[in-house]
C-alpha positions in Angstrom: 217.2 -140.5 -36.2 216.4 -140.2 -32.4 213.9 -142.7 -32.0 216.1 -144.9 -34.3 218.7 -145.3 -32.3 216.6 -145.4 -28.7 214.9 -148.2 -30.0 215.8 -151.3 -28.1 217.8 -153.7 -30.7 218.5 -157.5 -30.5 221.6 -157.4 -28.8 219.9 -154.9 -26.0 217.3 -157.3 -25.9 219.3 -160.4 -25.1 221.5 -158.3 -23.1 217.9 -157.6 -21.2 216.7 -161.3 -21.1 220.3 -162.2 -19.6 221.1 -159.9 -17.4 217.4 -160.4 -15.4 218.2 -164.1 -15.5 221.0 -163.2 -13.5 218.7 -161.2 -11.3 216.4 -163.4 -10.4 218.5 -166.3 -9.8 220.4 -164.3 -6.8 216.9 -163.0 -5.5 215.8 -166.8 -5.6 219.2 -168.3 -3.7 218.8 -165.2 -1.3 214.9 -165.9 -0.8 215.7 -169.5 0.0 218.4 -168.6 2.5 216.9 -166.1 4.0 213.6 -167.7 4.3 214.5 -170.2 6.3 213.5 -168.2 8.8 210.3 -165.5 9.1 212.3 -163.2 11.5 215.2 -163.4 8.8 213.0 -163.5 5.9 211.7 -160.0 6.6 214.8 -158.6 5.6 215.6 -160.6 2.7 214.3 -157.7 0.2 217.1 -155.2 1.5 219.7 -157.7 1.7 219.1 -159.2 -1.9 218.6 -155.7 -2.8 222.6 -155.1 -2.0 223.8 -157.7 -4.6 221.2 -157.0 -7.3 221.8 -153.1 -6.7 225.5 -154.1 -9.0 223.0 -156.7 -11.8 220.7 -153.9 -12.2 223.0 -151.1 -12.5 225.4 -153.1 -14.9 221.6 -153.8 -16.9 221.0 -149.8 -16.9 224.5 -149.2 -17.8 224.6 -151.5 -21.3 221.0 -151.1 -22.1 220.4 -147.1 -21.4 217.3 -146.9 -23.5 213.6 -146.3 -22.4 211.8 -149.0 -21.8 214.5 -151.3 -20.5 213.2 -150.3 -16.8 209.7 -151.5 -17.9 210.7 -154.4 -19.6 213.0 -155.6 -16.4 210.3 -155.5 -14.5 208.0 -157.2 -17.1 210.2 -159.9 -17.4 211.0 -160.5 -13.7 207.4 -161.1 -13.2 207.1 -163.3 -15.6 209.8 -165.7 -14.5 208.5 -165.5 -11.2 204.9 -166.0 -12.0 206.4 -169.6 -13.7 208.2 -170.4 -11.0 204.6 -169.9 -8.9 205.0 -167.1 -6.9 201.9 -165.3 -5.7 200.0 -162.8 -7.8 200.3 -160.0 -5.8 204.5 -160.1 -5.5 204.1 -160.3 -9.5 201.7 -157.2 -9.7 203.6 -154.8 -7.0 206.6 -155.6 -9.4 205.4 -155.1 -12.5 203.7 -151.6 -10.8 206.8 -150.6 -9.7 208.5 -151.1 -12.8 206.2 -148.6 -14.1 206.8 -145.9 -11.5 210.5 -146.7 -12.0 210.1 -146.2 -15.6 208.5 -142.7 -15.4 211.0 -141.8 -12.3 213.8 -142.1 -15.3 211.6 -140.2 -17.8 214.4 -141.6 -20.8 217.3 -140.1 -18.8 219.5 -143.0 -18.4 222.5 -141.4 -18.2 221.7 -139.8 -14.5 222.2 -142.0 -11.4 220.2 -140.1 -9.0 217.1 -141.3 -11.3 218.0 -144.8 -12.2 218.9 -145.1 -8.1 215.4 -143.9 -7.4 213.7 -145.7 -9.6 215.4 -148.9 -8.5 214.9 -148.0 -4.9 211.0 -148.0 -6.1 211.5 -151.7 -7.5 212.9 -153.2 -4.7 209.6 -151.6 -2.6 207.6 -153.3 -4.8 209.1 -156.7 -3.9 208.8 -155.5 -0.3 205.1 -154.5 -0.5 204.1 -157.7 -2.6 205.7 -159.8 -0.3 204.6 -159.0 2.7 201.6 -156.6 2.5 199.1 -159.0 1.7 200.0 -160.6 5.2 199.6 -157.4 7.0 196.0 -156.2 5.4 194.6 -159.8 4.1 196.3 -162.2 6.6 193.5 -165.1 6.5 192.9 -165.0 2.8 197.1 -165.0 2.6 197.3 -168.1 4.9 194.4 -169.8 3.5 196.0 -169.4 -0.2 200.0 -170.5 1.5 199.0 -173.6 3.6 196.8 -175.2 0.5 200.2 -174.3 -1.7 202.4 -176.5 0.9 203.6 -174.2 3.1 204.0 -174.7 6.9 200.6 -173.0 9.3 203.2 -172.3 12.0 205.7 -171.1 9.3 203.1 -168.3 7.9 201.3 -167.6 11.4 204.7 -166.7 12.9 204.9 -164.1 9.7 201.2 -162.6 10.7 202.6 -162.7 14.1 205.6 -160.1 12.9 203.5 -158.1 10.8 202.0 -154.9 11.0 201.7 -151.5 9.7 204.7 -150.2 11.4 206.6 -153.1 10.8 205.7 -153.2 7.0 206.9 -149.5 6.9 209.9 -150.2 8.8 210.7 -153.1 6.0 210.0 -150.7 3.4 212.9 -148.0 4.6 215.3 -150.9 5.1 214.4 -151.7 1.7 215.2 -148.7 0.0 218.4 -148.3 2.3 219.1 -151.6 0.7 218.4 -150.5 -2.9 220.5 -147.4 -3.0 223.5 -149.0 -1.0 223.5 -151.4 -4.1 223.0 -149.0 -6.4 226.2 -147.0 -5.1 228.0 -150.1 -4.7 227.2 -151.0 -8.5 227.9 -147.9 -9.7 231.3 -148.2 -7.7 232.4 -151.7 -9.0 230.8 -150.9 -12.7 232.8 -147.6 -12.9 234.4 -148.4 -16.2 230.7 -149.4 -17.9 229.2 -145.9 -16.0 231.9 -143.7 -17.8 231.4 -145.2 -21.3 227.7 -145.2 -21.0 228.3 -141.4 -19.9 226.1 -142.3 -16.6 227.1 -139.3 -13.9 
């Protein structure tokens, strides 16, 4: 009787598919904006993360099952692999799905954990992003200018870049993450309380 009803159903499953539409279409008007700039653009993971924190908490809130953490990140990398992004943003994602997944253990009725484990998510956009220009620089430019991108546009990014910097982006990142997870958790209060997450 368990498993039966913590097995994923249509509805969850739509609810799923929508729900990380939504996600990814804020990450990608934020991305754009923010990118605009490198100097700006290195923050754009904590300051998408703000917005997305109240998406991704609404998602965990109406589909409290296991798997749905997986599955998000699954299907995030798949859109963004269509839409072209590099490999390595759509690996780091898909990885940190996984860790957020086995941060939750099934218990999606506590915050702390789904908070955690989406604080581990938005590190995973962070580390894809920008890692590969801190510890493969010439291989990333070489693949980024022959994709379009502007040379003085990426070497300003190498230029910013480096292990402290990276791990500096990563805190700000999970700052980010659990700001939005608060603030979803705040403006979803009615959804929290009949999903019984405390």
């Amino acid at each position: 009787m368990y498993m039966k009803q913590n097995k994923l159903q249509v509805k969850e499953l739509i609810t799923l598919g929508v729900l990380n539409a939504v996600f990814i279409v804020i990450f990608s008007i934020v991305g754009i904006v923010l990118g605009m700039f490198p100097v700006t653009y290195l923050f754009m993971p904590a300051v998408v993360a703000v917005p997305l924190g109240v998406v991704f908490m609404l998602l965990m809130a109406k589909v409290a099952k296991t798997g749905a953490f997986l599955i998000s990140g699954i299907l995030q990398g798949a859109v963004l692999l269509l839409l072209g992004v590099y490999w390595p943003v759509i690996t780091t994602i898909v990885i940190a799905a996984m860790i957020g997944e086995l941060i939750v253990q099934g218990a999606y009725k506590s915050f702390k954990r789904i908070a955690t484990g989406y604080a581990a998510l938005i590190c995973g956009y962070s580390l894809g992003s920008f890692a590969p220009l801190v510890f493969f620089a010439d291989a990333y430019k070489a693949m980024a200018v022959g994709r379009g991108y502007d040379e003085g546009y990426i070497n300003k990014l190498i230029e910013l870049l480096n292990g402290p910097v990276l791990l500096g982006i990563l805190v700000v990142s999970i700052a980010g993450a659990l700001l939005g997870a608060f603030l979803g958790k705040r403006i979803m209060k009615k959804h929290f309380v009949k999903a019984g997450i405390v």
